[in-house]
N, C-alpha and C positions, 0 to 999 in steps of 0.2 A: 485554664488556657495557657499556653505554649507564648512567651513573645518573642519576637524574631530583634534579634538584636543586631547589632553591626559588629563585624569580628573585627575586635581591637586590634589599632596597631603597633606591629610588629614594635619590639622594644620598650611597649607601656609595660605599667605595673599589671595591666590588667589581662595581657597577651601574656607574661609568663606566666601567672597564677592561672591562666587556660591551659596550657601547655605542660607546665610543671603539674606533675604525681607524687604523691607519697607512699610508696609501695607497701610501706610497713608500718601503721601508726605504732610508737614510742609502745604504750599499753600492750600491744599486741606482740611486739618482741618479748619485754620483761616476760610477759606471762609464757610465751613461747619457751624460752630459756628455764622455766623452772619445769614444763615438760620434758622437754630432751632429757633436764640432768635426773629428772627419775625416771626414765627407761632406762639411762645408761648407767644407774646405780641400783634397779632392784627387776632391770630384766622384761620377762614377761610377766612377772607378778604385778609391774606397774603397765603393763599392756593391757591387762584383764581389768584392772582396777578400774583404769582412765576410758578404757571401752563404755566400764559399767556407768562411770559419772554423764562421759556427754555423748553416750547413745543408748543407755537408759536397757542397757541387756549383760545378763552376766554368761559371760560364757567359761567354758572347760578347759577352752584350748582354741588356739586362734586360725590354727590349720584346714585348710577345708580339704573333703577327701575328692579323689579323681571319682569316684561313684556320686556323689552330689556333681559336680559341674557336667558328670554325661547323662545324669536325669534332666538336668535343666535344660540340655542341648536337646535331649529329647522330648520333651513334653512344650518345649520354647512354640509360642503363638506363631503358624504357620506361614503366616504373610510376614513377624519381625524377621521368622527367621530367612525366608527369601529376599527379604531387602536387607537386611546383615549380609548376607553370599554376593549380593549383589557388591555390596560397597569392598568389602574386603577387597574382591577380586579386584574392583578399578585402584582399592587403596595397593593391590599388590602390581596392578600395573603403571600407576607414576612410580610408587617409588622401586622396584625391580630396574630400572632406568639410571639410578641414583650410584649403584656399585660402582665401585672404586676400580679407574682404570685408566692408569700411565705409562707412559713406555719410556726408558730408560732413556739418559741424556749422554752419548760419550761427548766429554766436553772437550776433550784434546784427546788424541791418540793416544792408547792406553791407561784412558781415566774415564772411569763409568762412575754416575750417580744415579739410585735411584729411590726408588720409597716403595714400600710394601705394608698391606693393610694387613692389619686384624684385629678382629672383632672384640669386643666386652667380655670376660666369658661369664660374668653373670649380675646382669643387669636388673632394676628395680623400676617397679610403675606403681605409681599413683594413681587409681581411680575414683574421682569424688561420688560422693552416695548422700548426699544431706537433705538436700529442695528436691530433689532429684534424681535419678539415677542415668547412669551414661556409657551404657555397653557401643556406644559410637567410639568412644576415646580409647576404650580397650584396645578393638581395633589398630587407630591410632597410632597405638602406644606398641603394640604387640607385633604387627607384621613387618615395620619395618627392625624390628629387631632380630624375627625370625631371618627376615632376608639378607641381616649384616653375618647373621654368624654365628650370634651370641647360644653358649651351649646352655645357657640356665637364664628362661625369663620368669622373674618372681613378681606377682603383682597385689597390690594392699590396695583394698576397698571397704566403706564402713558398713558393717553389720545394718540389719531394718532392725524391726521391735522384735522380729520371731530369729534375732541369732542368726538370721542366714544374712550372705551378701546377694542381693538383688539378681532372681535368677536371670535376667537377661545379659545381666553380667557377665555371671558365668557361664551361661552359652557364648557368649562373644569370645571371653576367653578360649574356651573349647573351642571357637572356628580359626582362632588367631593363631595360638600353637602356644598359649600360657604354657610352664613346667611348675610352677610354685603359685598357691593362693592362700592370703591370710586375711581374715577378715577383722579387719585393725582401719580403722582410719585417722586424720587429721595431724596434726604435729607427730603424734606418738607414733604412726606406721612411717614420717621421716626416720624418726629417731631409731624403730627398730633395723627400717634398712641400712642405717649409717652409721650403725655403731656395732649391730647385730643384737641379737640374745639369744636366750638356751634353744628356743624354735626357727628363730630368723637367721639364720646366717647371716653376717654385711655383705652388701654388695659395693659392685666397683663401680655405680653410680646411677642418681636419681634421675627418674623423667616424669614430669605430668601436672599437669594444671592444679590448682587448689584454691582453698579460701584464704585469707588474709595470714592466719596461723600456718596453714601446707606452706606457702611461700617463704614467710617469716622461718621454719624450720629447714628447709631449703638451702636460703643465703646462711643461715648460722652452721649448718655441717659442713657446708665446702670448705674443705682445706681436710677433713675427715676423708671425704667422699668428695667425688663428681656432682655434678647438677647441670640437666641439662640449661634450661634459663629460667629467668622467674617470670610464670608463669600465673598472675595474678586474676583479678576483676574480667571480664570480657570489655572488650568496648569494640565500638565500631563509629568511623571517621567516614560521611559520604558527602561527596561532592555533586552537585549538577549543574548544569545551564538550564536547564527546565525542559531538557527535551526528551526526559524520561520523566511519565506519570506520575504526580505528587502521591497517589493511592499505593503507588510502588515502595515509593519511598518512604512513606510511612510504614508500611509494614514491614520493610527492612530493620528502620527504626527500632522497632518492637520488638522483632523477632530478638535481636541482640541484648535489650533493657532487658526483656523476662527473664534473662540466665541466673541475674540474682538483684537483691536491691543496691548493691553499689555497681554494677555493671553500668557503663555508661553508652550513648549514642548520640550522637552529634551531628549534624547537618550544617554544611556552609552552599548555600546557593548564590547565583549569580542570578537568577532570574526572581524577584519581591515576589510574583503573583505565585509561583509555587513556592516561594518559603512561607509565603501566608499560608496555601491550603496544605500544606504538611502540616502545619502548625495547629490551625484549626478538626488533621484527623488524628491525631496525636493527645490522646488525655488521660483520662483515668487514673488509675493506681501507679502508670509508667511515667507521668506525666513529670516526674521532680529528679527524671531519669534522662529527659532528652532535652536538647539545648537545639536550638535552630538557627543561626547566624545565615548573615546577606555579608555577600564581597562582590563590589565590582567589576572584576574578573575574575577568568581562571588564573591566573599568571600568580596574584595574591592568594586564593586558597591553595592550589598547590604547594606553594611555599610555606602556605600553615602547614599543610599535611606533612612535610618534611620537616617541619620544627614537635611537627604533635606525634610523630612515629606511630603511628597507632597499631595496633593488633589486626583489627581489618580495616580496608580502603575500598568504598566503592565507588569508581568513576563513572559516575549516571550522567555523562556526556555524550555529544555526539562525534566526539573524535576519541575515545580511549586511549585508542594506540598511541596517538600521540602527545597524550599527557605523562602516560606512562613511562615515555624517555623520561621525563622529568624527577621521577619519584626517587628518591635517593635512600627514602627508611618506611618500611610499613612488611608488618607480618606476612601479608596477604592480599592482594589485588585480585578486586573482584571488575570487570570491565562490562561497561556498557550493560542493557535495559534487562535482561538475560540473563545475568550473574547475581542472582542473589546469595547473601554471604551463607545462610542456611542451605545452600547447594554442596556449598566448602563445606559447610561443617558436617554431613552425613553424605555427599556419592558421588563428588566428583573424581575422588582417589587422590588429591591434594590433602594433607596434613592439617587439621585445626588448632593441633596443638603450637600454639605461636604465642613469642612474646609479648606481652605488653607492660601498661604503666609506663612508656616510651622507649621501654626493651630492644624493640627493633630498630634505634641505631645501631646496635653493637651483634644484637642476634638474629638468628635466621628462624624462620619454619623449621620446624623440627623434619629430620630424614634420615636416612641410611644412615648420613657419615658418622652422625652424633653416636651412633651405636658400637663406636672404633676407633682405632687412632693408625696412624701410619709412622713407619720407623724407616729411615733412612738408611740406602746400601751404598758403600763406596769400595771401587775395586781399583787398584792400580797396578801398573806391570811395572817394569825396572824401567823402562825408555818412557814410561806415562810421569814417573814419579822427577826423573831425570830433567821433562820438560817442564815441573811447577817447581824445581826447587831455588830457581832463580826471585820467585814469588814468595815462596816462604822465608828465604834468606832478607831477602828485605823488609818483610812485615816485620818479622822476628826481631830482628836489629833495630825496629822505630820503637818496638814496645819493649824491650832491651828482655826478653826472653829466649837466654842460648840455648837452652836444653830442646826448645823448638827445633832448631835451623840445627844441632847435632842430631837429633832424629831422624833429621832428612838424609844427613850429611855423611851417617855413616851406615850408610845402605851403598852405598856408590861403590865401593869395594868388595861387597857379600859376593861370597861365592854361592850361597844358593842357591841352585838351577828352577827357577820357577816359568811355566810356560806362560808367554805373554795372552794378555787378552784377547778374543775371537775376533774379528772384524766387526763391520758393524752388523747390528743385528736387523733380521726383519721384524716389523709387527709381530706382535706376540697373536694377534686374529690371525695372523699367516703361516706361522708356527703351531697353531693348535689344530687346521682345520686339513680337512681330508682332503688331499687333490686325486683330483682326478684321476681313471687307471686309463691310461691309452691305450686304444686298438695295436695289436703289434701288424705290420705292414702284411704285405700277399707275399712279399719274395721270400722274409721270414720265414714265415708260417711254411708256403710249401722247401723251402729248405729242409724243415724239421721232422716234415711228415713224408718228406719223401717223395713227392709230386710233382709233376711242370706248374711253371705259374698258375699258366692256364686252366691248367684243371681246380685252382683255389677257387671256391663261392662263397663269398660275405653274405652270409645269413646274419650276420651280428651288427651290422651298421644302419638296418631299417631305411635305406637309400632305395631308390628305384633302380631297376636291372636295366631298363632303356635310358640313356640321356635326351634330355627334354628339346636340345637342339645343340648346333654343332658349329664350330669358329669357322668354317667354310658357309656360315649364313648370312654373318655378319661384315660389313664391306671393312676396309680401312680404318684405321683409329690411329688418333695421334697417342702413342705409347709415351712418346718423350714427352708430355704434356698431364700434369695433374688431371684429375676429375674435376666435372662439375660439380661442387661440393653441392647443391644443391638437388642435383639430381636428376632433375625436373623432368628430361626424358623417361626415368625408369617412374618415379612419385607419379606421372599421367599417367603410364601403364598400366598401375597400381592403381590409382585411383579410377579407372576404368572398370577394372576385374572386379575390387568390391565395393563400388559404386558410394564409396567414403570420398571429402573432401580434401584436396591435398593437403591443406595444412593441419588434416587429422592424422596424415602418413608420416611414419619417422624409418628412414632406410637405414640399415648396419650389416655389416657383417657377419653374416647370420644370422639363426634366431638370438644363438649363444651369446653377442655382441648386446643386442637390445636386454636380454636380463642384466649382463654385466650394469649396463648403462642404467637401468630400473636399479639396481642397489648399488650403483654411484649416487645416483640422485634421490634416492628414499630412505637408505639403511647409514645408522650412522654406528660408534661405540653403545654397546649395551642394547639396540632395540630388537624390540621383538618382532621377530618373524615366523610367518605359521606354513608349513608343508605339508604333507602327507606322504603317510611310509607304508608302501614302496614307494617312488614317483621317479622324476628325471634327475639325475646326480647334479647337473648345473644350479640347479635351483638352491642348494646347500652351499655349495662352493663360492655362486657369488655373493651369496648373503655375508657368508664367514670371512671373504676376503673384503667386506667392507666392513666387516667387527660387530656384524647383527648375534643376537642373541636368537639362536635356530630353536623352535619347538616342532618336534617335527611326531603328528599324532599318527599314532599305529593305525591300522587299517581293521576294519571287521572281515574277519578271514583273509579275501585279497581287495574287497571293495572298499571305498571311503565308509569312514566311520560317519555318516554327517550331520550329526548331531554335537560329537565330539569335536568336529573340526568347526564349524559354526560358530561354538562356544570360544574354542580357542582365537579364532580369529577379530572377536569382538573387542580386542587392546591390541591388533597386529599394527606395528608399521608399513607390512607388507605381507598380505598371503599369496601364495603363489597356487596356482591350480592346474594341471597337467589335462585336457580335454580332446579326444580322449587322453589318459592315463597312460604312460609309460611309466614304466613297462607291462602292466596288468592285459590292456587294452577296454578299460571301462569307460564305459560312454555316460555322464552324467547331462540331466536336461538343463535346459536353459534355466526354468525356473528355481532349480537350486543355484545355480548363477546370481541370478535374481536378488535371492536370498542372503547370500553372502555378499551381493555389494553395498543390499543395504543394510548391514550389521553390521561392519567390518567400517572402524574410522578408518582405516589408511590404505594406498593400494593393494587394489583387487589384480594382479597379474593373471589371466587365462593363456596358458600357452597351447594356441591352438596350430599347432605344426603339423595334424594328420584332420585337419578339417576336412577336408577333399576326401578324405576315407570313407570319412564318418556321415558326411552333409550338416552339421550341428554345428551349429555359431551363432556368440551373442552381440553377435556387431549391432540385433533392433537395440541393446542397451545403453550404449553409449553414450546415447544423447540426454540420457535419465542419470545418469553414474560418474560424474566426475574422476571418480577414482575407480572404473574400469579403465584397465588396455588388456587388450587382447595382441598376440605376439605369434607371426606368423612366417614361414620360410618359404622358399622357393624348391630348398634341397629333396623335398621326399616327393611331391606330386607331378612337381615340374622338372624333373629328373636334374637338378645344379647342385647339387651337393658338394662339387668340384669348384665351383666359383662364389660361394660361401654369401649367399642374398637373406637377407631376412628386414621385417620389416615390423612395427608397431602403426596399430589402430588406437587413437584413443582421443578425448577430448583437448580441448583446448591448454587448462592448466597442466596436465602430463604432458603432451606433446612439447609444449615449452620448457618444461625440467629435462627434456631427453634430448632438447636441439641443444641446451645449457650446456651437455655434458659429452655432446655426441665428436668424435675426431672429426674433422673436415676431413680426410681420406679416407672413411671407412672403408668403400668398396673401390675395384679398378675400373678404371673406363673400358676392360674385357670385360668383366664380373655385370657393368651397368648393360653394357649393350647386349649380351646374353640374352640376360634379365628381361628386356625389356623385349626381346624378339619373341623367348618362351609364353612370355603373358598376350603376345599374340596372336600365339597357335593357342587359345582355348580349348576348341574343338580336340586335338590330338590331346591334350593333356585329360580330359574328361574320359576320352577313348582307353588311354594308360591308366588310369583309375579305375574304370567300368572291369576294365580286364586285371586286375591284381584285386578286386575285390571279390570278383568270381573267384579269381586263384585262390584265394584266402577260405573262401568258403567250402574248394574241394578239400587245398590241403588238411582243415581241421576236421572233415571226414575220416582222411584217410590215416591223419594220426591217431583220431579214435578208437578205428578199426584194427590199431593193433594196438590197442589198449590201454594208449595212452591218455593223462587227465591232460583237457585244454580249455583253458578258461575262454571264454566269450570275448571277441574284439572287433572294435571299430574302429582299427588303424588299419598300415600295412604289414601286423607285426602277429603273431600267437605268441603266447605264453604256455606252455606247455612241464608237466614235471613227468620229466625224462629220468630222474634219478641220478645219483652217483655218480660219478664214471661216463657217462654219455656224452658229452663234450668232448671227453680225451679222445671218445671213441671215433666222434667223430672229425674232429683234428686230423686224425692219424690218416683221414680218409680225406685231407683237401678242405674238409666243408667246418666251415666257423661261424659256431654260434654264441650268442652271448650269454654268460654265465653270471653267478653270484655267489656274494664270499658266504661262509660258514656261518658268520651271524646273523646273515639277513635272511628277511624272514622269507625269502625266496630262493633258502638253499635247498638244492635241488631239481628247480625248476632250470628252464632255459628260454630266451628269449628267439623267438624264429623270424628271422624277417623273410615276406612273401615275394619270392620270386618269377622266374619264368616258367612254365609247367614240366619242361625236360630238367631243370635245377629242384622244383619241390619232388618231383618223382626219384631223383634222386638220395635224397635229403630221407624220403621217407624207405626208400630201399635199405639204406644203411642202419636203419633204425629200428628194420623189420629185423636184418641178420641180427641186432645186438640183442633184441628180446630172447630169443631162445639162450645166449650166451650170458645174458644178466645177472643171472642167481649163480 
């Protein structure tokens, strides 16, 4: 039996000796120190040796071949190996988030500083194999080093009884992206990575948990080598008020003792009747493992938790959140009834590998950065250096160092000619990312081909050939007078038309405006965001110009891959979905909608701008999907494309992140009153639909008919491959269609938007002459 004690106060003898670790008992160095120094005196022949003493196998050679670890990735138990893919992936999605990313500081005119990362190039892991085996840590240990850089990841794990390292291991390794395995453990595969021998090369530093000896060998090669921190015992530190289940908490308990028999587990409650029934489910064999103290409040165990640093913290409270302001040192916070720490330690995609022994004042969670270092860049021009040298002439002269303040001093005179530094710069996300290619105007274009204005048709703008209503409908407007920022004439139009509540409506500036505003509000540096290729060019642009990390999945032929895309979306920040698809024109059902919002942690964007085309909308989902919006315009059904309206659909928590971020002047008091007159001509606007849907249906007849390929759509738009040259062709003839560059996978094709029936008759005339003259 477990007794529940009261957690000494702070400053007894009996509060440090809780608090206070001994990382390395005295025994366990000395003996440490005579390992190292025979690996690093007689090599691998003291690696084979020390293998043979305390893992009871003699082996040949400590190298394991790439044919062993892709047997083992092959043959690996079918369910570990889909819960390994699984974890990876989320291990690859926190820490893919973690890359290194600053933007240069000019700190006076013509003085830039900044720091540039790079990677380990060849790093060392630790994985333990004793009580146990631990292809979780590999993991761990493996992908965020894949993810920093590093060109050589080497990893040491202890042989079983049959010579091998434990094939779950080495599948793990195989799904990590291991390059080196040696099947070496304890002090001695320290020693091999940090000193090297005839098969280990050294590396430029150690990572990975251990027993009292790993650790111990660890702290004695740093100054040799790196280390990431010492990495000892597990333990785990939980807190409650009793408003999480003692049943819970006991097996928290346990889960953490079992790791080894010094592992420790500790419970401080504030509520006696659950530190008794912990206490009472708490026994056995673990039982000289766990300690169960009572505190008064939370205000006093917090404060131990911050003097006890632990490895894991779990707050089995009913406010987390806000204890967690408090927490100043701890590995790993686990919050609230839900979080058990064995979640961390295999699939949340958080790191296990964490300090302890009270490590975590000073160290972190193991991540990306540990895998790199960053070096500093300083640039100055003659007028940048000119205005610090007034700075340097006086430090220089306090620390009475002249050769300083002459450094400076005699640049002032160089004749030199060096060009001064750029201005300032933009985001390096705004320098990397593709903008946009703009429409070239009508007057342009028939300039070039040779035409009256008049005779130019925008087949390339996917606009409507009718305008949907006209400034002689609308009465008077105060022009000299701001918008009603709120809207509320155009937001009841709208909320009439599709039958949403207003404060689910968010108006902007076209549809373009409300994505911008969706990756103001969702995408920050490094996250992930999921598309589909081909789809709408926006959808890239605004991600990139808020510093999202774009994956953008290929398409099966021209359709969504959607399996692939599913998969990817399931770590997005933000997916984005094209419905129908532009420029394809594919119409996908609700219930893959469905599907992806409830995969997919973070916004589900549906851009449904040709809904009226198509009749497909998943406005029934919104009330089920927090993190659906759907994003809709005025421009293509309600012929305003000219007065640039667009609006989001979405719950509660969206809509308040987009009012968060939205301009008070999106639209004009023209643009609202338009707006709001178009939405109530339904009727005529259904009428304009009805008839460009027919159109849509002869024109891709009649392209057929002369033997052109056109994909299926449910917009106002064909996609069509016309080849080569067909665009210039038809350029030269007035008529503009939208094209694509040389690498996308849509060269050759063209984009048609449907017209009036004398403009597609057209359109397909010109198209008939080209076919004879094509070859």
């Amino acid at each position: 039996m477990i007794a529940v004690d009261a957690l000494p106060a702070a400053g007894t003898a009996a509060y440090r000796s809780l608090v206070t670790r001994v990382p390395v008992p005295e025994e366990v160095r000395v003996q440490t120190q005579a390992l190292l120094l025979d690996v690093r005196k007689r090599g691998d022949a003291a690696l084979l040796d020390l293998t043979e003493r305390f893992d009871g196998v003699r082996l040949q050679q400590t190298g394991v071949t790439t044919e062993a670890v892709r047997a083992a990735l092959d043959n690996l138990d079918f369910e570990l190996r889909g819960a390994l893919e699984v974890a990876a992936a989320n291990i690859e999605a926190v820490h893919g988030a973690q890359r290194f990313r600053e933007e240069p500081v000019d700190v006076v005119r013509g003085v830039r500083v900044w720091r540039e990362w790079r990677a380990l190039r060849r790093v060392g892991l630790y994985v333990p194999g004793g009580r146990t085996v631990y292809p979780s840590s590999v993991l761990m240990l493996a992908i965020p080093a894949r993810l920093a850089g590093c060109e050589e990841i080497v990893m040491c794990s202890p042989p079983q009884r049959d010579g091998q390292i434990a094939p779950a291991v080495l599948a793990a390794a195989g799904l990590a992206g291991v390059t080196e395995i040696h099947a070496v453990g304890g002090a001695q595969a320290i020693a091999a990575m940090a000193y090297g021998t005839e098969s280990v090369r050294r590396v430029d530093k150690i990572f990975g948990p251990g027993n009292a000896y790993v650790t111990a060998a660890k702290l004695a090669v740093f100054g040799e080598v790196a280390i990431d921190m010492p990495a000892g015992p597990s333990e785990i530190l939980i807190l409650t008020d009793g408003s999480v289940p003692a049943a819970w908490v006991a097996a928290d308990l346990r889960a953490q003792a079992e790791h080894a028999p010094d592992a420790r587990a500790i419970l401080v409650s504030t509520d006696p009747a659950v530190g008794a029934d912990v206490r009472g489910l708490v026994g056995g064999v673990l039982a000289g493992q766990v300690q169960v103290l009572s505190a008064t409040e939370m205000e006093t165990a917090v404060a131990f938790a911050n003097d006890f640093a632990p490895e894991h913290l779990t707050l089995a409270c009913a406010e987390p959140d806000r204890w967690l302001t408090r927490i100043s040192a701890a590995g790993s916070v686990f919050l609230g009834p839900y979080a058990p720490a064995a979640a961390g330690d295999y699939a949340t995609g958080a790191n296990h590998v964490l300090p302890t022994g009270g490590a975590s004042r000073s160290f972190s969670a193991l991540g990306v950065d540990a895998f790199g270092r960053s070096m500093q860049g300083q640039s100055l021009d003659r007028d940048g250096l000119r205005r610090l040298e007034p700075v340097v002439d006086a430090i220089a002269g306090a620390e009475h160092l002249p050769a300083h303040k002459e450094s400076v001093r005699v640049r002032r005179t160089g004749a030199a000619s060096f060009p001064p530094l750029d201005g300032p710069r933009p985001r390096g996300a705004i320098l990397q990312m593709q903008p946009y290619e703009w429409e070239p105007p009508s007057a342009r274009i028939a300039s070039e081909a040779g035409v009256p204005e008049g005779d130019v048709v925008r087949f390339d703008t996917n606009t409507s050939p009718w305008p949907g209503v006209a400034l002689s409908d609308v009465g008077p407007l105060a022009l000299n007078e701001y918008p009603d920022t709120s809207y509320s004439m155009l937001t009841d139009a709208l909320a009439a038309y599709t039958w949403a509540p207003a404060d689910a409506i968010t108006v902007g500036a076209g549809a373009d405006e409300i994505l911008d505003m969706l990756a103001k509000a969702y995408v920050g540096a490094g996250d992930p965001v999921v598309l589909s290729r081909p789809t709408y060019a926006m959808f890239r642009i605004v991600s990139e110009m808020a510093g999202g990390r774009v994956n953008a999945v290929p398409a099966a032929g021209l359709d969504l891959d959607q399996d692939r895309f599913l998969k990817a979306s399931a770590h997005a920040r933000l997916t984005w979905l094209c419905n129908p698809n532009n420029p394809t024109g594919e119409l996908l059902p609700v219930g893959f909608i469905e599907k992806l919002a409830e995969g997919s942690p973070g916004v589900v964007a549906v851009d449904e701008a040709y809904f009226e085309f198509s009749g497909v909308t998943a406005t029934g989902l919104i009330a089920r999907f927090p993190n659906l919006v759907l994003v809709r315009t005025l421009s293509k059904a309600f012929g305003l494309a000219g007065v640039r309206v667009g609006y989001a659909l979405a719950g509660a928590p969206i809509s308040a992140a987009l009012r968060r971020v939205r301009p008070p002047g999106s639209i004009s008091v023209v643009s609202e009153a338009l707006g709001t007159h178009a939405l109530r001509d339904q009727r005529g606007m259904v009428q304009r639909v009805s008839s460009i849907v027919a159109s849509r249906e002869t024109l891709y007849g009649e392209l057929v008919r002369i033997g052109l390929e056109v994909h299926p759509s449910a917009g106002n738009f064909l996609l069509v491959r016309a080849g080569e040259g067909a665009a210039s062709w038809l350029l030269r003839r007035g008529l503009v269609v939208r094209t694509f560059p040389s690498g996308s996978p849509l060269a050759g094709y063209v984009r048609i938007t449907v017209r009036t029936a004398d403009e597609n008759a057209r359109l397909v005339e010109a198209l008939s002459e080209r076919r004879p003259n094509a070859g």
